[in-house]
C-alpha positions as a Markdown table, in Angstrom:
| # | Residue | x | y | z |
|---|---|---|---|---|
| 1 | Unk | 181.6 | 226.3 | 204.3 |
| 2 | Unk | 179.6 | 225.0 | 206.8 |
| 3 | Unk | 177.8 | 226.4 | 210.1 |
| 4 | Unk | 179.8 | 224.6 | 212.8 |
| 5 | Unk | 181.6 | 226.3 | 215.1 |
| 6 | Unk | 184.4 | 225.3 | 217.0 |
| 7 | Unk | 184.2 | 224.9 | 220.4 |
| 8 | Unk | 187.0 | 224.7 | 222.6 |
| 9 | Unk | 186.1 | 222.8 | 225.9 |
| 10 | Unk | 187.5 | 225.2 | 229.3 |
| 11 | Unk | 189.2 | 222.8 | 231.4 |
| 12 | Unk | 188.0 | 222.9 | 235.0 |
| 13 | Unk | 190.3 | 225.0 | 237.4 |
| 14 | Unk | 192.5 | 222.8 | 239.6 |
| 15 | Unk | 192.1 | 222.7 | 243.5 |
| 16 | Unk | 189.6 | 224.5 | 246.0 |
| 17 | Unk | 191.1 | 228.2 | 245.3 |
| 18 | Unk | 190.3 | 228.2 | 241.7 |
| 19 | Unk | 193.7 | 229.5 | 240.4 |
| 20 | Unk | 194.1 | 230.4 | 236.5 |
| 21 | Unk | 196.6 | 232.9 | 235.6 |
| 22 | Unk | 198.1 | 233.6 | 239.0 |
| 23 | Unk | 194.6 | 235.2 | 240.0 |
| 24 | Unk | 192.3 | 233.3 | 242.5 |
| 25 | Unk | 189.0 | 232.6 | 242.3 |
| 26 | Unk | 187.7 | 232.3 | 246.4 |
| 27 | Unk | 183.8 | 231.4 | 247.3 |
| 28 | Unk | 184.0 | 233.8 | 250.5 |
| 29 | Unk | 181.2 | 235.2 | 252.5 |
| 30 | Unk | 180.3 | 238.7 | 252.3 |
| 31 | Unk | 182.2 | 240.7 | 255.2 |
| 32 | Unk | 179.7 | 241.2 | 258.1 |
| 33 | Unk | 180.8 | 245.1 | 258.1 |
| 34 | Unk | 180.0 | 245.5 | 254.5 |
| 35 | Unk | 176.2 | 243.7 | 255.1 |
| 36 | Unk | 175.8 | 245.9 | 258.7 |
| 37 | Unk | 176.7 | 249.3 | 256.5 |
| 38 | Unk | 174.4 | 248.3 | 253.7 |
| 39 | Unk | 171.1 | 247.7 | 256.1 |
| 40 | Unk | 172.4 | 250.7 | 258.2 |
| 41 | Unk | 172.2 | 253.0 | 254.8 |
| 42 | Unk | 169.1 | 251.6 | 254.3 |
| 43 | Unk | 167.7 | 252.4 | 257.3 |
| 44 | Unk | 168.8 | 255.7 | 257.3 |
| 45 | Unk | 167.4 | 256.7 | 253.6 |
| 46 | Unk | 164.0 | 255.4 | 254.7 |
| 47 | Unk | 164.0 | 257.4 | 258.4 |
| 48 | Unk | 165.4 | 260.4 | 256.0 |
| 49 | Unk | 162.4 | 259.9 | 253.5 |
| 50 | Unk | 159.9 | 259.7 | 256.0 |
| 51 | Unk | 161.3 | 263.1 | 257.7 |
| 52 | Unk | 162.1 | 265.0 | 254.8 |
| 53 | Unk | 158.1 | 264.6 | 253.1 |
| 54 | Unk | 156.3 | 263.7 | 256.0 |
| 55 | Unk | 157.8 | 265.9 | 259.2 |
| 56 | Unk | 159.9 | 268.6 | 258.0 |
| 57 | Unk | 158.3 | 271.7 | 256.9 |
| 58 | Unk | 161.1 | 272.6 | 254.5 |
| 59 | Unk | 160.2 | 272.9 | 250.8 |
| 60 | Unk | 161.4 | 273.8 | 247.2 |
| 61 | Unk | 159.1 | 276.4 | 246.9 |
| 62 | Unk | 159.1 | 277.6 | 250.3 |
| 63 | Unk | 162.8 | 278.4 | 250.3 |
| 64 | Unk | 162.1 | 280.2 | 246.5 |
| 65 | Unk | 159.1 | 282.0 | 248.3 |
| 66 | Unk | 161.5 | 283.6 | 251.2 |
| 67 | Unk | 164.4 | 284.5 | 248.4 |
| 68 | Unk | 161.6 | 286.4 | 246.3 |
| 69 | Unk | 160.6 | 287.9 | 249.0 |
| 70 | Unk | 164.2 | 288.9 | 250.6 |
| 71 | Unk | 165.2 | 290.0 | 246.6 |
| 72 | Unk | 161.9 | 292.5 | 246.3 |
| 73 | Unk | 162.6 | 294.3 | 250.0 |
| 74 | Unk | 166.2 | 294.8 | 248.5 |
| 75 | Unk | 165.1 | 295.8 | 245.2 |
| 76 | Unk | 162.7 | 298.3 | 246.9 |
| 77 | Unk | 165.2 | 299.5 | 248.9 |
| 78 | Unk | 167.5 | 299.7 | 245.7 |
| 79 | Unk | 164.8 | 301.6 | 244.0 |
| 80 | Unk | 163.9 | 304.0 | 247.0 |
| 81 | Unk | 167.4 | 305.4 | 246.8 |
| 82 | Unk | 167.6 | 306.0 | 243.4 |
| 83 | Unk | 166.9 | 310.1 | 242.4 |
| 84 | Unk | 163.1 | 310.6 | 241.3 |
| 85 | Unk | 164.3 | 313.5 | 239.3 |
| 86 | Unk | 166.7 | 313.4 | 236.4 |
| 87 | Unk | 169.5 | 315.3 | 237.6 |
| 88 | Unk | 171.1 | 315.3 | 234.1 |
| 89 | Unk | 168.1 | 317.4 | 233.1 |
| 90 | Unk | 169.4 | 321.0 | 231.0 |
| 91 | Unk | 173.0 | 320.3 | 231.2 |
| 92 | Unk | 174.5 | 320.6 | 227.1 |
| 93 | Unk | 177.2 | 318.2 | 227.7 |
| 94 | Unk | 174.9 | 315.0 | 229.4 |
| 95 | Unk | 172.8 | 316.1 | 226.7 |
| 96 | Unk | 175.4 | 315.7 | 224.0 |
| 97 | Unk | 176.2 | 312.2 | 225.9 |
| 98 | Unk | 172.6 | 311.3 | 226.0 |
| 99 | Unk | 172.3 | 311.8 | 221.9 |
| 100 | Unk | 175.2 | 309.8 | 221.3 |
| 101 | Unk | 173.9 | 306.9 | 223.6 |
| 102 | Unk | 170.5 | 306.9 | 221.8 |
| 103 | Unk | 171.8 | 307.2 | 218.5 |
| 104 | Unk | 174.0 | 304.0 | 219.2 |
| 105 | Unk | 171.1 | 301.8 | 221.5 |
| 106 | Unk | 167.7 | 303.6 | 220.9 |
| 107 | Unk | 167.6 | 304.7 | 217.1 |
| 108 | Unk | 167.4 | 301.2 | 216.1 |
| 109 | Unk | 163.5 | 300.9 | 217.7 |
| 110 | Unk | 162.5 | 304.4 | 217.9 |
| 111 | Unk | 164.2 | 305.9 | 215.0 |
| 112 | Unk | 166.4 | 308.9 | 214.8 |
| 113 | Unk | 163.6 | 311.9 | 215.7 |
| 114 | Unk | 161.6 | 309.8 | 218.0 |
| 115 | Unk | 158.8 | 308.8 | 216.6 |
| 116 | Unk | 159.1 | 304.9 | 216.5 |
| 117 | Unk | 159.6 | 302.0 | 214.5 |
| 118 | Unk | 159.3 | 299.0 | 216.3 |
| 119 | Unk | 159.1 | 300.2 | 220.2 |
| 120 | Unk | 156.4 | 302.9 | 220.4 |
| 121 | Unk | 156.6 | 306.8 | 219.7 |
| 122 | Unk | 159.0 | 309.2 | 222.2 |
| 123 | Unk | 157.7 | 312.2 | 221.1 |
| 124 | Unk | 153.7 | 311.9 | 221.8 |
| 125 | Unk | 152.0 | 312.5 | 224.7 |
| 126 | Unk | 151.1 | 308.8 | 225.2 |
| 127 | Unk | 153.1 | 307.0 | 227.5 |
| 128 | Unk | 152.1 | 303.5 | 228.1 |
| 129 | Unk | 154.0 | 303.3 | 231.8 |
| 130 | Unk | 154.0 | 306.6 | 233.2 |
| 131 | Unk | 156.0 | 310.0 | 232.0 |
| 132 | Unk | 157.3 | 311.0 | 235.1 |
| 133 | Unk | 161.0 | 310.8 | 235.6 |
| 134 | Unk | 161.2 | 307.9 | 237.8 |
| 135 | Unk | 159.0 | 306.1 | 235.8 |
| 136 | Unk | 160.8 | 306.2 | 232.3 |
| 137 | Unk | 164.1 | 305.5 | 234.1 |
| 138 | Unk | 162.2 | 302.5 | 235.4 |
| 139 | Unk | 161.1 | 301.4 | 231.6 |
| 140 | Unk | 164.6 | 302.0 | 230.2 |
| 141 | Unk | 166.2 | 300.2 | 233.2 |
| 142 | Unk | 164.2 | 297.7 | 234.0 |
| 143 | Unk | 162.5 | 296.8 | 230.3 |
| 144 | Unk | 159.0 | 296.3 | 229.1 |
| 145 | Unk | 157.1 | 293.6 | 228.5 |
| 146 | Unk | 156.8 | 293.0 | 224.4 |
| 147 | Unk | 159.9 | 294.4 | 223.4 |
| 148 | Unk | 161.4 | 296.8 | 225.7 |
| 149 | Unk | 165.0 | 295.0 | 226.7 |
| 150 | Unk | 166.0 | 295.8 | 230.1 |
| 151 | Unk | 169.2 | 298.0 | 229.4 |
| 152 | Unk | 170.0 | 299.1 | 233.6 |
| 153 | Unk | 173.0 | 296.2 | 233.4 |
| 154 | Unk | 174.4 | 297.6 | 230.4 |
| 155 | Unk | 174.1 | 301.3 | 230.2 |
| 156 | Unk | 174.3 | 302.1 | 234.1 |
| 157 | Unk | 172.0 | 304.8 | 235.6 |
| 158 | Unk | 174.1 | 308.0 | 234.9 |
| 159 | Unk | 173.8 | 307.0 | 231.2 |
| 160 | Unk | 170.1 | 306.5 | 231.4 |
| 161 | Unk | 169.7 | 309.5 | 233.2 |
| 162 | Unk | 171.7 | 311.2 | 229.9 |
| 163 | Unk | 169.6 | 309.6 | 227.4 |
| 164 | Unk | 166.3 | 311.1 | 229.2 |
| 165 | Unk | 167.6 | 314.2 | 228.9 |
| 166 | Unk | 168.1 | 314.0 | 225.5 |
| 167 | Unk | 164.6 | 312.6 | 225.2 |
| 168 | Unk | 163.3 | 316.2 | 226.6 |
| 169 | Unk | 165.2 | 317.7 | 223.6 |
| 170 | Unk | 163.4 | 316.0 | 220.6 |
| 171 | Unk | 160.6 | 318.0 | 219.3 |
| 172 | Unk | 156.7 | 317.3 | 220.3 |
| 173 | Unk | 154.0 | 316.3 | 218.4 |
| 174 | Unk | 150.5 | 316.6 | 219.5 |
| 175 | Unk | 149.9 | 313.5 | 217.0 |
| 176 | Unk | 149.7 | 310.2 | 218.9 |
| 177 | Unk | 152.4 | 308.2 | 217.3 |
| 178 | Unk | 153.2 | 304.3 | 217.1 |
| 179 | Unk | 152.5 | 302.1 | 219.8 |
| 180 | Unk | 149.6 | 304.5 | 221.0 |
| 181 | Unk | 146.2 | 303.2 | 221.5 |
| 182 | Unk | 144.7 | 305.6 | 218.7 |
| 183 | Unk | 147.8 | 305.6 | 216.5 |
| 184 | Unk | 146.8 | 305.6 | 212.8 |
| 185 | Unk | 149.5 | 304.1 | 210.3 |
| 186 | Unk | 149.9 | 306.7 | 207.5 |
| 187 | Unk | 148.4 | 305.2 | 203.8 |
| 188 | Unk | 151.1 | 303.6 | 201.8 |
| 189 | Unk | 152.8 | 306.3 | 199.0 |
| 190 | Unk | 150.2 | 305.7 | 196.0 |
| 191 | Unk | 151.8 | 304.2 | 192.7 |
């Protein structure tokens, strides 16, 4: 076998319009329209470049500074309504409602009595972000840095509120337990 390859010569298209297959082939100008809109376009996108960085005074992170700001004055007026005591406190049945929420959500972080297991201790008198009411419906709500999952969206406030009624219920221990500052593992079972 050898390396030539065949070439077949293109013969050259008859007449001026360059016809081959029923479709011609025509050497015309570009329409003056098309060449006006195309230096018009250009014209425009440098006047708009100069405007948009150099003259306007709208920016990215001016328009996300004026949402944040517009989201916190509703959130604080969100959070301003909301009760600053639990009014689910003492009531048996949100109680009852409250124990089966936290042993569906809670007891997999802060174990059946309280006492914690990867999210710190309920039962101590150390509490990292405030004991008050408001504040621990704001920790369950809203979550916690390190670990604490915001759970507002899922459980809803009245369910919240049952769960920290609940909380009331458990049994105290003087005993800082885990996730306090002073918390002491207990020694591993010996042998």
């Amino acid at each position: 076998m050898s390396d030539q390859r065949l070439e077949i010569p293109e013969l050259p298209l008859p007449g001026p319009a360059r016809e081959r297959d029923g479709i011609g082939e025509e050497d015309n100008p570009i329409p003056r329209w098309f060449n006006w809109t195309w230096i018009a376009t250009t014209i425009f996108g440098i006047a708009y470049m100069i405007w948009y960085l150099g003259i306007s005074d709208w920016s990215s992170a001016g328009q996300w500074r004026a949402e944040v700001s517009a989201a916190e004055s509703q959130a604080a007026v969100i959070r301003a309504s909301l009760p600053t005591e639990n009014p689910k406190r003492g009531d048996p049945a949100e109680i009852a409602e409250g124990a089966k929420v936290f042993a569906t959500i809670c007891i997999a972080c802060h174990m059946a009595d309280g006492k914690g297991l990867v999210g710190p201790s309920l039962v101590d008198p150390y509490w990292k972000y405030g004991s008050s009411d408001a504040e621990l419906f704001a920790t369950v709500s809203e979550g916690r840095p390190g670990g604490m999952p915001p759970w507002g969206p899922q459980l809803g406030s009245d369910k919240i509120w049952e769960v920290l009624a609940y909380l009331e219920t458990l049994p105290k221990t003087p005993a800082p337990g885990f996730g306090a500052p002073d918390f002491v593992p207990p020694a591993p079972p010996a042998p």
